[in-house]
C-alpha positions, 0 to 999 in steps of 0.5 A: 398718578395724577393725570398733570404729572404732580403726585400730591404729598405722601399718606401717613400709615402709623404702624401698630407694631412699635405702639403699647399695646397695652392701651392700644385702644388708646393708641388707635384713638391718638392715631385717628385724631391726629388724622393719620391716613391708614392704621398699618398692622405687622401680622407676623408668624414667626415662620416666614419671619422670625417672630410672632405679633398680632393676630385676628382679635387684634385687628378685630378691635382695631377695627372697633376703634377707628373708621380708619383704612385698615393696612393689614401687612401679613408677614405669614407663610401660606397666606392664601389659608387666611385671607377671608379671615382677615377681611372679615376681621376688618382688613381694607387692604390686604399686602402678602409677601411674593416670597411667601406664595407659591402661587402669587397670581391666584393670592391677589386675586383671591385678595380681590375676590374678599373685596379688599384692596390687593397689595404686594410685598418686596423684601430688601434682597427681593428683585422687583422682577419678582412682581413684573407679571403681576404688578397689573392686578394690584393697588400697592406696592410695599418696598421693604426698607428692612428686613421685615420681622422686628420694628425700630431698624436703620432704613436700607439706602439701596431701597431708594434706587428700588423706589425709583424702579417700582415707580417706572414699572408702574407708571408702564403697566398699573399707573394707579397703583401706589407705593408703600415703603415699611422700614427706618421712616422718619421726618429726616428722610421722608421727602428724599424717600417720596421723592423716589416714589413712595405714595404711603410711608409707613411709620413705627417708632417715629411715630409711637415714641416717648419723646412726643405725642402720636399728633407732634410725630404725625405733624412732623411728617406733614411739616416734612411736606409743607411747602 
């Protein structure tokens, strides 16, 4: 948080999970020229969450494409098994959900000992308590606005109220930590969202979507936040 009080306006993280994959060089290249400010990127198991997506050749050639930060989102049991792997692939930052680890404090700071950035996961029926001991040792909070597992759901309202108390959490204990929220981002909600507190938004379907370019979404968003 800056230091005169004025957050500045929210970085876009376009998510990779609702994108074609089938030309997804093409589709990081749209998400770089439109200036995004993170390629985010679903790992799911289809154990901790109910169905499978990318792995570490995917990231691996994300990583190729684009000098953007790498937002590796893992929806995986037992994440602590596979995080140098994911950092060799090319992670910046690396988010595990507290609901997937035993031992939560140990995976951030083996998150740190990588060299990425350490980040932190709340489902929707999670409490923020959950993460109250460990807020200190992180540089993001992501608020699960769905359920996590499939892309293209409606945004929970009770994740505002959420936002709000993640905000005052933080600004006690980790004043520079930002907050991401993952789940029915779109222009019509983004600014009641950062408002909340939401520093990063993280957009699939909004973004990645038949009725306009990758750039005319993204502008969308920016146009949200420009006056």
């Amino acid at each position: 948080m800056p230091k005169n009080g004025q957050r500045s306006t929210p970085r876009i993280a376009p998510s990779i999970l609702t994108a074609d994959l089938g030309h997804l060089n093409d589709e990081i290249r749209r998400v770089t020229e439109a200036k995004s400010d993170y390629v985010h990127l679903d790992v799911m198991d289809g154990r901790f969450v109910p169905n499978i997506s990318i792995g570490l050749p995917v990231i691996e050639s994300v990583r190729q494409s684009t000098t953007l930060p790498l937002d590796v989102h893992l929806m995986i049991a037992e994440p602590e098994h596979y995080l140098e792997r994911f950092a060799e692939a090319g992670a910046d930052l690396i988010t595990v959900h507290v609901e997937a680890c035993r031992h939560i404090h140990r995976t951030l700071q083996q998150i740190r000992e990588t060299g990425c950035q350490v980040g932190v996961a709340l489902n929707p029926g999670t409490p923020l308590s959950a993460i109250e001991e460990v807020a200190v040792l992180v540089d993001v909070v992501l608020v699960m606005s769905v359920n996590p597992g499939f892309g293209g759901q409606a945004f929970i309202p009770t994740s505002l109220s959420k936002l709000k108390r993640t905000r005052a959490l933080l600004s006690a204990v980790n004043p520079e930590a930002l907050i991401e929220i993952d789940g029915g981002i779109k222009p019509e909600n983004a600014r009641e969202i950062w408002e909340a507190g939401a520093d990063i938004l993280v957009a699939g379907s909004a973004i990645f979507s038949p009725e306009r370019s990758v750039a005319e979404a993204i502008d969308a968003f920016r146009a949200v936040f420009a006056d």
